[in-house]
N, C-alpha and C positions, 0 to 999 in steps of 0.2 A: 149587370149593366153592359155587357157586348154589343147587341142590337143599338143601344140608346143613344140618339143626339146628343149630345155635350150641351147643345143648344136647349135642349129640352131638359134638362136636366136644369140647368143654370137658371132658367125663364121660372117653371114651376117651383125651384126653392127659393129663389129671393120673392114671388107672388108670394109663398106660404109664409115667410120669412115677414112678410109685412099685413097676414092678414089679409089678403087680396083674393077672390074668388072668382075667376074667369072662364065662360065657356067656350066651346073646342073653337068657335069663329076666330075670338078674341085671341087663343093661344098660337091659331094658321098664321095670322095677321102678325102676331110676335115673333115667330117661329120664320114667317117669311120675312119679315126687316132683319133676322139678328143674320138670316143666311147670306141677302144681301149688302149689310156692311159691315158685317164681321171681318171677311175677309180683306180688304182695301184695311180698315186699323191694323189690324196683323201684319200688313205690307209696311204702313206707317211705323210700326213701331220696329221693323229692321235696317229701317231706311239711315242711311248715313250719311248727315247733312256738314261731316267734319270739314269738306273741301271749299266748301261753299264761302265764299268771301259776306263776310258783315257789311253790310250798306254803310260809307262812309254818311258823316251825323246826319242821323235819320230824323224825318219829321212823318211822325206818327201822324198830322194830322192829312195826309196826302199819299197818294200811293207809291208805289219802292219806284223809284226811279233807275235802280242796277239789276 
């Protein structure tokens, strides 16, 4: 597996994983979204939101006002 995408690897085992049969279009098209927001989640999940102050009592039905 050296040459291989992660991405492609990842995409065709959970396809096989559920019985799903997809040609090469369908896998470019999967292949091209997982490269474009793979990365930005990855960013998200190192992001450190510790500083960041709690909205005093929030109303969920309205946008953040802080």
């Amino acid at each position: 597996m050296g040459d291989s995408n992660r991405g492609d690897d990842f995409i065709s085992a959970g396809l096989a994983a559920l019985g799903i049969e997809a040609d090469e279009i369908e896998l470019a098209v999967m292949n091209a979204a997982q490269a474009m927001f793979w990365p930005p989640i990855l960013e998200l999940f190192d992001f450190d939101a510790s500083a960041a102050r709690p909205e005093p009592h929030p109303d969920l039905s309205r946008a953040p006002t802080a």
